[in-house]
LUMGURO-691677 format. One record per residue: residue number from 1; residue in one letter; x, y, z of N, C-alpha, C in turn. Coordinates in steps of 0.02 Angstrom, whole numbers. Atoms other than C-alpha are relative to their C-alpha. Last residue first. Example, Ala and Ser with C-alpha at 12.3 -4.5 7.8 and 13.67 -1.06 7.14 Angstrom:
! LUMGURO-691677
<2,'S',<-42,-59,-3>,<684,-53,357>,<-39,55,37>> <1,'A',<45,-59,0>,<615,-225,390>,<45,60,0>> 
This chain:
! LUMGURO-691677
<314,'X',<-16,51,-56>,<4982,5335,5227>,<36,28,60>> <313,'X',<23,69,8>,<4903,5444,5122>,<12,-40,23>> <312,'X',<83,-14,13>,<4930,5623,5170>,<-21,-53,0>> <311,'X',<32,0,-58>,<5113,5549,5244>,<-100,19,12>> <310,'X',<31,62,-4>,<5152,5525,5058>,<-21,-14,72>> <309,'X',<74,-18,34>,<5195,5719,5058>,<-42,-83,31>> <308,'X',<43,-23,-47>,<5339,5687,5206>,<-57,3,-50>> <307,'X',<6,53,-45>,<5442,5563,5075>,<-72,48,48>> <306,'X',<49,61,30>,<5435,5688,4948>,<-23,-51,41>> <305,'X',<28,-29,12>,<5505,5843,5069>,<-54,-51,-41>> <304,'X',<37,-20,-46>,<5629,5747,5145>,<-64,-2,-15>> <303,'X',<-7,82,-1>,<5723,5668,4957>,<-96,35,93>> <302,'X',<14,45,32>,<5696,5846,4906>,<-26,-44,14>> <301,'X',<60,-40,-17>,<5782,5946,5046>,<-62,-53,-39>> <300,'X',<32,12,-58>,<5905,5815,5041>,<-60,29,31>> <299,'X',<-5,58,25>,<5942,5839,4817>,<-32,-12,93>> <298,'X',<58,-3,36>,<5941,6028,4861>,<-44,-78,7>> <297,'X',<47,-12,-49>,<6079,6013,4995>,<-77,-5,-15>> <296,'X',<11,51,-41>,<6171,5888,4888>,<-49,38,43>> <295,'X',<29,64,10>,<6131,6028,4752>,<4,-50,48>> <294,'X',<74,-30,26>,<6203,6184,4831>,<-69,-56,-7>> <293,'X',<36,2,-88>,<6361,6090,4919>,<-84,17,-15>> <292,'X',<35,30,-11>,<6392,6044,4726>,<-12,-27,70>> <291,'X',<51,29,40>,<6370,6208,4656>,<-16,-85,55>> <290,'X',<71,-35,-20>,<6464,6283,4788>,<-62,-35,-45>> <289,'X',<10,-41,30>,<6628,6173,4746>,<-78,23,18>> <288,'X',<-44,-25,76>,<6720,6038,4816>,<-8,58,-15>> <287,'X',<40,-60,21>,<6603,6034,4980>,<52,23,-57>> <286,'X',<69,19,59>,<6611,5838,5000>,<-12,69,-11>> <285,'X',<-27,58,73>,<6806,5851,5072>,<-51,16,-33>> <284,'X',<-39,-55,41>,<6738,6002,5207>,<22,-53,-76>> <283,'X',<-74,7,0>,<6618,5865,5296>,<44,47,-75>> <282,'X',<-42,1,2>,<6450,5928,5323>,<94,8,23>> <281,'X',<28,-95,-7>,<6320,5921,5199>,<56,42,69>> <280,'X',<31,-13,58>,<6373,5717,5144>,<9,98,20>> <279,'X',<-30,14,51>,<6439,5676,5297>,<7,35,-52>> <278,'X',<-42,-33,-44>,<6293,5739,5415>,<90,15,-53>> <277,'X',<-21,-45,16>,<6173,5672,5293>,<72,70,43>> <276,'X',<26,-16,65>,<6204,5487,5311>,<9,62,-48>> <275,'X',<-47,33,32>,<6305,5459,5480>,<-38,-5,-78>> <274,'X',<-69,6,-51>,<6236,5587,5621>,<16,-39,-52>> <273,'X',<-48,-51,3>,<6071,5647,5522>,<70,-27,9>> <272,'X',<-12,-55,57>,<5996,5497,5433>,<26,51,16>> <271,'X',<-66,35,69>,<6084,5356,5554>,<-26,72,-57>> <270,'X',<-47,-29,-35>,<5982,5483,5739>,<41,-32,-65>> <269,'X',<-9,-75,4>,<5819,5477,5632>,<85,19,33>> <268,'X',<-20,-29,43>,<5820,5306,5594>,<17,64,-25>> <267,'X',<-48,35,44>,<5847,5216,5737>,<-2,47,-45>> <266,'X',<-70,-19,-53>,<5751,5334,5865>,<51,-10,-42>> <265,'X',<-14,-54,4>,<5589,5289,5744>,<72,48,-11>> <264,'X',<4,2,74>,<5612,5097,5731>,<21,87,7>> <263,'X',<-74,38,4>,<5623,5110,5918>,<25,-1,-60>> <262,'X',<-39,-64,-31>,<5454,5218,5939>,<84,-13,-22>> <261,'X',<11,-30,41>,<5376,5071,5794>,<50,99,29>> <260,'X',<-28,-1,78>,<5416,4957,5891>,<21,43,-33>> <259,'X',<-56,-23,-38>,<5350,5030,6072>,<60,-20,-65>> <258,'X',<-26,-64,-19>,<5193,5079,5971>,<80,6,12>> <257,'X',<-27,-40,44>,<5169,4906,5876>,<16,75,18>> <256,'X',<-72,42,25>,<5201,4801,6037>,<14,62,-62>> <255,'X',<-62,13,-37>,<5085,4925,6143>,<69,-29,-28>> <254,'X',<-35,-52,9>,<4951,4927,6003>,<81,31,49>> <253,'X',<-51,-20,83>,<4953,4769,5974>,<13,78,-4>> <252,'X',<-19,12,13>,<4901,4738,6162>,<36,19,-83>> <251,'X',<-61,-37,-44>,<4804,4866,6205>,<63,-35,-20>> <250,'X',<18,43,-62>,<4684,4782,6069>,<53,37,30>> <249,'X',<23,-44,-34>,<4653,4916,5904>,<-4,-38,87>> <248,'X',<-58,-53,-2>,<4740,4827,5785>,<6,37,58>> <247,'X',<39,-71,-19>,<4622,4685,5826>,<49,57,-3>> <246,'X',<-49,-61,-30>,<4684,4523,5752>,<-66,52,12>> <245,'X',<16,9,-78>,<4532,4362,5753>,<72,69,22>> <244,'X',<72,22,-53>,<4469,4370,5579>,<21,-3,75>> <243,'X',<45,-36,9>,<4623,4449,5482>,<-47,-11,47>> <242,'X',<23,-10,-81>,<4753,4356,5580>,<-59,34,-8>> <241,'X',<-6,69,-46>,<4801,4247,5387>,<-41,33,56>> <240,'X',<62,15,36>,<4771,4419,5298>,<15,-80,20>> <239,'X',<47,-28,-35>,<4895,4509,5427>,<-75,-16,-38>> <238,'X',<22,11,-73>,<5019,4384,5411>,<-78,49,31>> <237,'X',<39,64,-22>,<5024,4397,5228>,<-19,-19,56>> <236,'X',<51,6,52>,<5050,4574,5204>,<-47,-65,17>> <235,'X',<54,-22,-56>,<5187,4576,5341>,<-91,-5,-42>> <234,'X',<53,51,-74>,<5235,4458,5234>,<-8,28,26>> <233,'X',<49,63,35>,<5223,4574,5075>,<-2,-29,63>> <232,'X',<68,-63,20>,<5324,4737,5170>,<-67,-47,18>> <231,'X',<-7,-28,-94>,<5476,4624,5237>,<-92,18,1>> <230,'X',<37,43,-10>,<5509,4528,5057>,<-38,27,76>> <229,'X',<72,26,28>,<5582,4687,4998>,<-53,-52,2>> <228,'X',<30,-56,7>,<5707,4692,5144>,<-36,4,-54>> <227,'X',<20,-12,-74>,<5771,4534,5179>,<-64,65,-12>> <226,'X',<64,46,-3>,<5780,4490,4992>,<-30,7,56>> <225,'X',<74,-7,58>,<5877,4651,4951>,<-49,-20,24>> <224,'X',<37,-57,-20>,<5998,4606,5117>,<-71,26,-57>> <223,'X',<25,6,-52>,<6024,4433,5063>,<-31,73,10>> <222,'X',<57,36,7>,<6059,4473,4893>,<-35,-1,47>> <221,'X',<46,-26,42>,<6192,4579,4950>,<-61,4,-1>> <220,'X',<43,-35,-31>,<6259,4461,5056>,<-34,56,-6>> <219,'X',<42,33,-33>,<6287,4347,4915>,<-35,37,57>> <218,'X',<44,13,40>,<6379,4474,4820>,<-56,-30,36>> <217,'X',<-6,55,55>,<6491,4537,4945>,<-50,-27,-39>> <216,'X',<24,81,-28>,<6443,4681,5044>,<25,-38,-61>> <215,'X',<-15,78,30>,<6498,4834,4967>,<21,-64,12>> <214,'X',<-12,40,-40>,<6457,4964,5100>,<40,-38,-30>> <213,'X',<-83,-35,-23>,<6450,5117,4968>,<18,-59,38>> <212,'X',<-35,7,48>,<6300,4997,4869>,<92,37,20>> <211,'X',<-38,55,-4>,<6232,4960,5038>,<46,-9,-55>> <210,'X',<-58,10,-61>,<6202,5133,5085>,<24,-69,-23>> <209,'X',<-38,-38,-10>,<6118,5181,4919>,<59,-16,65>> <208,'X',<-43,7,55>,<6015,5042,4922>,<54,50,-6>> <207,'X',<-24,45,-48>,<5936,5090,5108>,<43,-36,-54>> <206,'X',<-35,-31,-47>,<5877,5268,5028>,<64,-77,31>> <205,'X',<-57,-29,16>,<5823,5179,4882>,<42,34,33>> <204,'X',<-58,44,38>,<5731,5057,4957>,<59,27,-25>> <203,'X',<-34,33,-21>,<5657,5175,5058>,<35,-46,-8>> <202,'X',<-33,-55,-23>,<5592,5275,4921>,<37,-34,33>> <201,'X',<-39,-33,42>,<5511,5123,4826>,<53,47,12>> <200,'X',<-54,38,14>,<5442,5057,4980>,<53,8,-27>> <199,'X',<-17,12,-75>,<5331,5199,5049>,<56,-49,-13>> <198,'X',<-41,-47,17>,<5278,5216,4843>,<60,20,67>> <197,'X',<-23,32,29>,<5199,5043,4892>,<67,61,-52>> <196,'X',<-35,56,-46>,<5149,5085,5051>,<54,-7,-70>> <195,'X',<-51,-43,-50>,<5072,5253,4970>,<57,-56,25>> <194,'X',<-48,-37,41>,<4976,5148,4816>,<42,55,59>> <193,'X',<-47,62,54>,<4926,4989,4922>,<38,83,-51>> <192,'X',<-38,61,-32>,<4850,5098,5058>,<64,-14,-36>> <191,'X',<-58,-54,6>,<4760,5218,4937>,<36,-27,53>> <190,'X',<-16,-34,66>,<4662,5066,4891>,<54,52,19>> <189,'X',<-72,25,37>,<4649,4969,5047>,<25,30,-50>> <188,'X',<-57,-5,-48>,<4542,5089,5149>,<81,-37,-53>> <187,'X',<-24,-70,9>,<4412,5094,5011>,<78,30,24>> <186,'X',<-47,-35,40>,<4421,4917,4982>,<7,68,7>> <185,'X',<45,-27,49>,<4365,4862,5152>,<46,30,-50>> <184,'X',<48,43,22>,<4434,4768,5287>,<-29,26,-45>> <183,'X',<43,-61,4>,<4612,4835,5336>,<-65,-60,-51>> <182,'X',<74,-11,-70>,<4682,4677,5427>,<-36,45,-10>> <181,'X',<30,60,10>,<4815,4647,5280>,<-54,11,22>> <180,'X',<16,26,80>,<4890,4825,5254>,<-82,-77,0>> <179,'X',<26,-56,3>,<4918,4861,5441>,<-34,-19,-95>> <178,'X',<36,55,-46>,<5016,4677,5437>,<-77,62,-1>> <177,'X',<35,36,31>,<5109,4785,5296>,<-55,-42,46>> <176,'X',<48,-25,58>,<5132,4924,5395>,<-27,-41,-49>> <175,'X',<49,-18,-32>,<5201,4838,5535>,<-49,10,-44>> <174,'X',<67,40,-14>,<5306,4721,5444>,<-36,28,23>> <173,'X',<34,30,72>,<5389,4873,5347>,<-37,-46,21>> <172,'X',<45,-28,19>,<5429,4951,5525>,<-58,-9,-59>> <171,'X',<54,15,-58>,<5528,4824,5578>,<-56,37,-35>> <170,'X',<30,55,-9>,<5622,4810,5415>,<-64,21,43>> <169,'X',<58,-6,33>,<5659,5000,5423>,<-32,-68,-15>> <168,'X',<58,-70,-20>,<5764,4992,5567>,<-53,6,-36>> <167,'X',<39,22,-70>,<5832,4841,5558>,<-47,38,-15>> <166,'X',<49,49,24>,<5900,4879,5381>,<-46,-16,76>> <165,'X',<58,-13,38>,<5992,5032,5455>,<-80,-26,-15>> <164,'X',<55,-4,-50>,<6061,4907,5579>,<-47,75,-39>> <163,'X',<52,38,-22>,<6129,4826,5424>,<-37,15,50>> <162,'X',<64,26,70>,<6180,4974,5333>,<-9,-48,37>> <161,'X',<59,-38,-2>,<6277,5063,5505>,<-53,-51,-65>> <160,'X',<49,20,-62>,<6380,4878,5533>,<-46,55,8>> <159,'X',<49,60,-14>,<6430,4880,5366>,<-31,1,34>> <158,'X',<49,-7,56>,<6493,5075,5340>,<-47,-60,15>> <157,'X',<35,-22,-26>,<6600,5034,5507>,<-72,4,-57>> <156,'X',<59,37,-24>,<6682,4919,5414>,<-38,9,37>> <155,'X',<27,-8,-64>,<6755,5041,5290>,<-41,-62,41>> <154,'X',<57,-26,-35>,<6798,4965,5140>,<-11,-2,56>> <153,'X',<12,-58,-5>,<6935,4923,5061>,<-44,52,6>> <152,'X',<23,-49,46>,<6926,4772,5007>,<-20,64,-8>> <151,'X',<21,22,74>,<7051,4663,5051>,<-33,18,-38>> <150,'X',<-43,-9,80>,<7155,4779,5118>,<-35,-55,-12>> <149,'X',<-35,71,0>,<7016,4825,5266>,<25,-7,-67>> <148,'X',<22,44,58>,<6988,4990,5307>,<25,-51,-20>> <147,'X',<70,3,-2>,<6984,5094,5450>,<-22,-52,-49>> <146,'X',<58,37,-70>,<7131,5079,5536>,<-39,-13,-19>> <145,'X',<29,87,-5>,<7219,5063,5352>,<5,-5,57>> <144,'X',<-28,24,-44>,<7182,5236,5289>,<-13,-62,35>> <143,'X',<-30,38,11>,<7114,5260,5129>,<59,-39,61>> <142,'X',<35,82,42>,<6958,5329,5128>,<57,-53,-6>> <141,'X',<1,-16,89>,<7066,5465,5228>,<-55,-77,-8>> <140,'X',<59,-16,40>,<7026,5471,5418>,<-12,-16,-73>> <139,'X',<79,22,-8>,<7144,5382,5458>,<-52,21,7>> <138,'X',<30,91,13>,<7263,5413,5358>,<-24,-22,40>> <137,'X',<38,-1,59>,<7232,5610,5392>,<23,-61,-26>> <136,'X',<50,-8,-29>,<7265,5605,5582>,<-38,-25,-92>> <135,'X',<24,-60,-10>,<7435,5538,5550>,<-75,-11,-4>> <134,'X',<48,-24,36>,<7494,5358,5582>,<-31,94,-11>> <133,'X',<56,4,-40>,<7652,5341,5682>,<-45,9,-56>> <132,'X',<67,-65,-39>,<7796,5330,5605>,<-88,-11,-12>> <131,'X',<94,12,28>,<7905,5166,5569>,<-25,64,51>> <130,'X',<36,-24,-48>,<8113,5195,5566>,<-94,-24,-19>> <129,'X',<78,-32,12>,<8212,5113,5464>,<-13,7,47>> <128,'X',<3,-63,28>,<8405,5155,5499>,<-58,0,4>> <127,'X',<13,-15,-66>,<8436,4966,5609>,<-16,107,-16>> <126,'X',<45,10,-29>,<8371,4885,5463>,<-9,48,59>> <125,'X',<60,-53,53>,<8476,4972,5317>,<-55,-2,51>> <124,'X',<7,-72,11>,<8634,4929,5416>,<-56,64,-14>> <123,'X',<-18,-32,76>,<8620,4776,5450>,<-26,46,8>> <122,'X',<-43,58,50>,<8702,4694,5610>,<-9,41,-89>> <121,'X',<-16,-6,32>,<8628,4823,5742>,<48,-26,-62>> <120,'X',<-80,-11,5>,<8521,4757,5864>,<7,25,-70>> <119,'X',<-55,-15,-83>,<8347,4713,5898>,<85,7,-43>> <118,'X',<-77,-7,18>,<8223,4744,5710>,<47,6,66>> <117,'X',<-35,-50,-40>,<8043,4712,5705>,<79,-45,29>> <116,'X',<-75,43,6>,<7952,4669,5544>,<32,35,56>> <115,'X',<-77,-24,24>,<7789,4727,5543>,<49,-34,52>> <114,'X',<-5,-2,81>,<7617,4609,5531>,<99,18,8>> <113,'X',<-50,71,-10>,<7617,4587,5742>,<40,-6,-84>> <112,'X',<-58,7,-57>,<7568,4773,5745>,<49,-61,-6>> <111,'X',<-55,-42,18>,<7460,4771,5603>,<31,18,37>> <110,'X',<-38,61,46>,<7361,4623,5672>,<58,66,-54>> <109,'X',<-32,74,-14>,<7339,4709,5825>,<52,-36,-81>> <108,'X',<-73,-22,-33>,<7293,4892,5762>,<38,-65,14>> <107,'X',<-47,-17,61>,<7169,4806,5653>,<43,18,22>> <106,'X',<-7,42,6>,<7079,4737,5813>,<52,3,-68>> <105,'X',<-54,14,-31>,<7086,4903,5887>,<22,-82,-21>> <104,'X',<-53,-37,-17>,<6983,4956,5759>,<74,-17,26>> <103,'X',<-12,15,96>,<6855,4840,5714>,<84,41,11>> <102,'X',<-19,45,-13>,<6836,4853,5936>,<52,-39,-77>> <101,'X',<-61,12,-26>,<6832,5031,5918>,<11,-75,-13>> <100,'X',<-53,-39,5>,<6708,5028,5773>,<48,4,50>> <99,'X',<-18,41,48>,<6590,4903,5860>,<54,27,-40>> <98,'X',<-46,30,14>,<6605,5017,6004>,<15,-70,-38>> <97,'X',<-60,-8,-43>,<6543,5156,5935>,<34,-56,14>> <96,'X',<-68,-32,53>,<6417,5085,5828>,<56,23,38>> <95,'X',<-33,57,28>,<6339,4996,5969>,<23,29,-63>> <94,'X',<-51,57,-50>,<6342,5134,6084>,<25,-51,-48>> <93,'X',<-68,-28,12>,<6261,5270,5925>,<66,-48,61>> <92,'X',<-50,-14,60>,<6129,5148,5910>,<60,20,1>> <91,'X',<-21,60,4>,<6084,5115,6092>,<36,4,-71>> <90,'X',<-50,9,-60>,<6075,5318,6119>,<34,-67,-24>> <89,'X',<-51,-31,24>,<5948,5297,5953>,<66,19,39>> <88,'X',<-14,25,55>,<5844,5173,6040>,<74,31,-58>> <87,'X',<-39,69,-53>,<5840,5259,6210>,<29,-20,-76>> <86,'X',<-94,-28,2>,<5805,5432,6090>,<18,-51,54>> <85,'X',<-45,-32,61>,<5655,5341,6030>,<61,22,12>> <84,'X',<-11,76,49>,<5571,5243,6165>,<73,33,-42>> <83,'X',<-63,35,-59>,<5598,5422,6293>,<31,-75,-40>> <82,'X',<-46,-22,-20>,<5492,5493,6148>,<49,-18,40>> <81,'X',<-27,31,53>,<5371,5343,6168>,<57,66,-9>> <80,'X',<-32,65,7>,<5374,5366,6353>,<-2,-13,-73>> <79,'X',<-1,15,58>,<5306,5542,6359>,<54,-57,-24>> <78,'X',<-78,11,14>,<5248,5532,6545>,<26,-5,-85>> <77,'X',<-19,-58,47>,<5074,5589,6553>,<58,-11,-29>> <76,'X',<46,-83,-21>,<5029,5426,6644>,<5,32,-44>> <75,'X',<-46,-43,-10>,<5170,5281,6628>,<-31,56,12>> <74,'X',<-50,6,-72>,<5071,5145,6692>,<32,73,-10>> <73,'X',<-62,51,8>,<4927,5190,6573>,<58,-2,30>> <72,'X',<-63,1,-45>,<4777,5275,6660>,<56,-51,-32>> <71,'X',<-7,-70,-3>,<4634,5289,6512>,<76,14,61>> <70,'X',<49,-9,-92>,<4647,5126,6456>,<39,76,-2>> <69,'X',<-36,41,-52>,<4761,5050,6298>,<-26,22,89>> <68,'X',<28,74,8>,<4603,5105,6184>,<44,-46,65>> <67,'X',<15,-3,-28>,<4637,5297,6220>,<-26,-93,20>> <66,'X',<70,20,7>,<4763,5287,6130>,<-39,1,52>> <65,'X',<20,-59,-3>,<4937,5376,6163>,<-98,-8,-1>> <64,'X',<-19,3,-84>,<5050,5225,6154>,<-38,59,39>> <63,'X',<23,55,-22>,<4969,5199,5962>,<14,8,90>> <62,'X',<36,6,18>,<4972,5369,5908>,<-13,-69,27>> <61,'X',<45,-38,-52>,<5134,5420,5990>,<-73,-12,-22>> <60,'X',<-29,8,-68>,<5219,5278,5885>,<-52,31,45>> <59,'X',<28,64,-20>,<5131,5315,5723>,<5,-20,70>> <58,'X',<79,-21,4>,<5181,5491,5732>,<-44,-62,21>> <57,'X',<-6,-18,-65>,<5364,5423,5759>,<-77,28,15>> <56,'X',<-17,52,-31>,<5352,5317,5590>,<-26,18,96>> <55,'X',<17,32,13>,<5295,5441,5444>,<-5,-49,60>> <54,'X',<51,6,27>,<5358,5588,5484>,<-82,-49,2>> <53,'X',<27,-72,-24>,<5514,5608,5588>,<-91,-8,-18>> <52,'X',<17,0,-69>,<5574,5436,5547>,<-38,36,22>> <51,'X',<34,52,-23>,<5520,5429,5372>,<0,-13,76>> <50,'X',<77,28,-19>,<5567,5568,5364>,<-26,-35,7>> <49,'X',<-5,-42,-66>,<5750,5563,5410>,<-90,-2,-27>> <48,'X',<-5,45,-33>,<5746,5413,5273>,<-11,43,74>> <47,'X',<49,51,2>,<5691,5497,5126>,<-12,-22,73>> <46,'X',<75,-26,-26>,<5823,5660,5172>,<-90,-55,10>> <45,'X',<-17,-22,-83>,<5970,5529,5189>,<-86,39,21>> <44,'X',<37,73,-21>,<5901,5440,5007>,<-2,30,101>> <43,'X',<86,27,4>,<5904,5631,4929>,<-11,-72,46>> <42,'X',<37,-57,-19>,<6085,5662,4999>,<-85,-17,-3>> <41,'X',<0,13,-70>,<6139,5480,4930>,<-28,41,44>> <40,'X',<46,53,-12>,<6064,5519,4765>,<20,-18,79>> <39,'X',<69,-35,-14>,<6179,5676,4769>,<-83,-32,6>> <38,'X',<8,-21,-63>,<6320,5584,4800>,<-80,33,-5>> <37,'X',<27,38,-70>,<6270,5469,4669>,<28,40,65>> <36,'X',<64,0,3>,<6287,5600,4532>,<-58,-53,84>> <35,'X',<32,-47,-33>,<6449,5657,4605>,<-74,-26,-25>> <34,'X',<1,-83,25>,<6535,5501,4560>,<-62,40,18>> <33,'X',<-50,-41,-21>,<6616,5343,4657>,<-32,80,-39>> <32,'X',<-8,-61,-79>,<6477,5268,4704>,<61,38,-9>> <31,'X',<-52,34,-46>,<6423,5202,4516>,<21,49,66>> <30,'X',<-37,-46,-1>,<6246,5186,4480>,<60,-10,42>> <29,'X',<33,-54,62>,<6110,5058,4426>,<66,77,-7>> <28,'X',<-3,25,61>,<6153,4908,4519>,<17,46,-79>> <27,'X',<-45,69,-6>,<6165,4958,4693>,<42,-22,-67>> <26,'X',<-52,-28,-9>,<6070,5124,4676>,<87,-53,-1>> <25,'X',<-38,-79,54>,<5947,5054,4565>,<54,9,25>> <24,'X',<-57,5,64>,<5929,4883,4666>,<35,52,-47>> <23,'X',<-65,26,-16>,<5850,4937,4820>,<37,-21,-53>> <22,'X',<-30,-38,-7>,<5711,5034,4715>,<74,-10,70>> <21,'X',<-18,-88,38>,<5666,4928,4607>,<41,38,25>> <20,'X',<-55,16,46>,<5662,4768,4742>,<27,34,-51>> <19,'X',<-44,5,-44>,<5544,4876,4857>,<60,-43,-40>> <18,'X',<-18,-93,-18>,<5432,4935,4711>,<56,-4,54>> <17,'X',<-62,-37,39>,<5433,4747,4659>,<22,62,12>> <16,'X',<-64,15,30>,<5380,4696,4825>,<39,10,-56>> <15,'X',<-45,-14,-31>,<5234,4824,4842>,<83,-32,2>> <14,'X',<-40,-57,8>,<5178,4765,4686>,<41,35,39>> <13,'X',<-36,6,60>,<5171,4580,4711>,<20,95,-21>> <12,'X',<-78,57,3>,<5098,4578,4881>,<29,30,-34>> <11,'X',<-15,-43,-64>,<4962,4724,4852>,<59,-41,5>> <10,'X',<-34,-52,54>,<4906,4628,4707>,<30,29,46>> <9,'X',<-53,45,22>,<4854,4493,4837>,<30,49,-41>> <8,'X',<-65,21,-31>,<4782,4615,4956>,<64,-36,-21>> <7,'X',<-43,-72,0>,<4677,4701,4800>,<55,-36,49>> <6,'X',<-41,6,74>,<4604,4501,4771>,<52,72,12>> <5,'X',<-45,35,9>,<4575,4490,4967>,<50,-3,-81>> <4,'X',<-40,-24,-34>,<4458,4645,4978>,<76,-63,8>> <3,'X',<0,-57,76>,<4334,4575,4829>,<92,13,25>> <2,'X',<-47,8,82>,<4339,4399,4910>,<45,47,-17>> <1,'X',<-63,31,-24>,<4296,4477,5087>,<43,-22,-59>> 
């Protein structure tokens, strides 16, 4: 019990720096406006679609699928974690939607009441201006002001996908760490602590990358980092506190961590295609030149392809 508690405590401390590493690089470490970080963004999109696909949704049907929750479970054959997942991702694309209209129409307001409006004809120059309509390409552009706010010019749709991003892989990070705590023997913990902890590193950078285009204000920044590399470790700690009386294996935990873990799934697979790599691979603006449609595609194949290996081990 000692032996298996000293690896849990190292287990803390590295998995959290590997999760503060690799949320800070993209943040800290590179700037968003040039092609090298698109192509880090590409790689963080492919990280993150596996992790749903891979890593997360496997788990799901693995726990709601047991034979431990009884052999007749209400739903039967029914493939209710699938149904978890694209509910979850449905709910995503609603509340992005109309959090974006509402960001929207709320900017139409105050730039409505903003201009200057002109009854009669006294001066000359007033009753000549005219105001036209927006075209299709300011608002779409990075620079059009439905979408973006003049103080800082940033999308605020961008915000509200990176924090329910962060949902998404939060949840999942306490699972696995609580999964971490309750394993009882060093063999199990060893290649554990080095997949979880390479499991962090990636997803950090996938979920750094979005917040560095977001650009949150400093403080909430922080916040998000600390949210999210501290996520892993307490699940860490909670599950070496429940060690003696959790059962991974009770209908119960597996029910909470299945229908979790299906929801977690849904989330992240429908933000890495539809608003990560979708973008990125494509929208006609990001295909400048063949080389660098070539590489972002390379750079997502990549990001995928590393993330799915670490599935051998964790």
């Amino acid at each position: 019990m000692y032996h298996t508690l000293n690896y849990k405590i190292g287990a803390v401390f590295s998995i959290f720096l590997a999760g503060v590493f690799g949320v800070c690089l993209p943040i800290f470490g590179l700037k968003s406006d040039s092609k090298f970080f698109l192509f880090v963004k590409a790689f963080a999109a492919g990280v993150i679609l596996a992790t749903g696909f891979v890593h997360i949704l496997p788990d799901a049907i693995d726990s709601l699928t047991s034979p431990c929750i009884g052999e007749n479970p209400p739903w039967g054959d029914f493939p209710v974690t699938e149904l978890v997942a694209m509910a979850a991702a449905i709910l995503t694309m609603l509340t992005e939607s109309f959090a974006s209209g509402y960001l929207n129409r709320s900017r139409l307001e105050n730039e409505a009441k903003a201009l200057p409006v002109s009854i009669g004809g006294d001066n000359e120059e007033q009753s000549d201006t005219t105001v036209s309509a927006p075209t299709h390409a300011s608002i779409g552009h990075s620079h059009g002001f439905l979408l973006i706010s003049q103080d800082d010019h940033v999308d605020p749709r961008k915000r509200i996908l990176t924090q329910i991003l962060e949902l998404g892989i939060v949840v999942h990070s306490v699972i696995i760490g609580i999964s971490l705590g309750v394993s009882p023997s060093v063999s199990a913990i060893k290649p554990l602590v080095a997949a979880i902890t390479f499991h962090q590193l990636f997803e950090g950078f996938g979920l750094g990358s979005c917040i560095s285009e977001a650009k949150f204000k400093a403080s909430k920044t922080w916040v998000m980092v600390g949210f999210f590399s501290l996520t892993a470790p307490l699940g860490i700690v909670i599950g070496i506190c429940v060690s003696g009386s959790y059962d991974e294996n009770s209908p119960a935990s597996l029910l909470v961590s299945g229908f979790l873990n299906a929801a977690s799934a849904g989330i992240l697979i429908y933000m890495a295609l539809v608003d990560l790599a979708s973008p990125l691979l494509l929208h006609h603006e990001r295909q400048t030149t063949f080389t660098i449609q070539l590489l972002s595609s390379v750079s997502f194949i990549s990001g995928s392809a590393l993330m799915s290996l670490l599935a051998i081990w964790a």
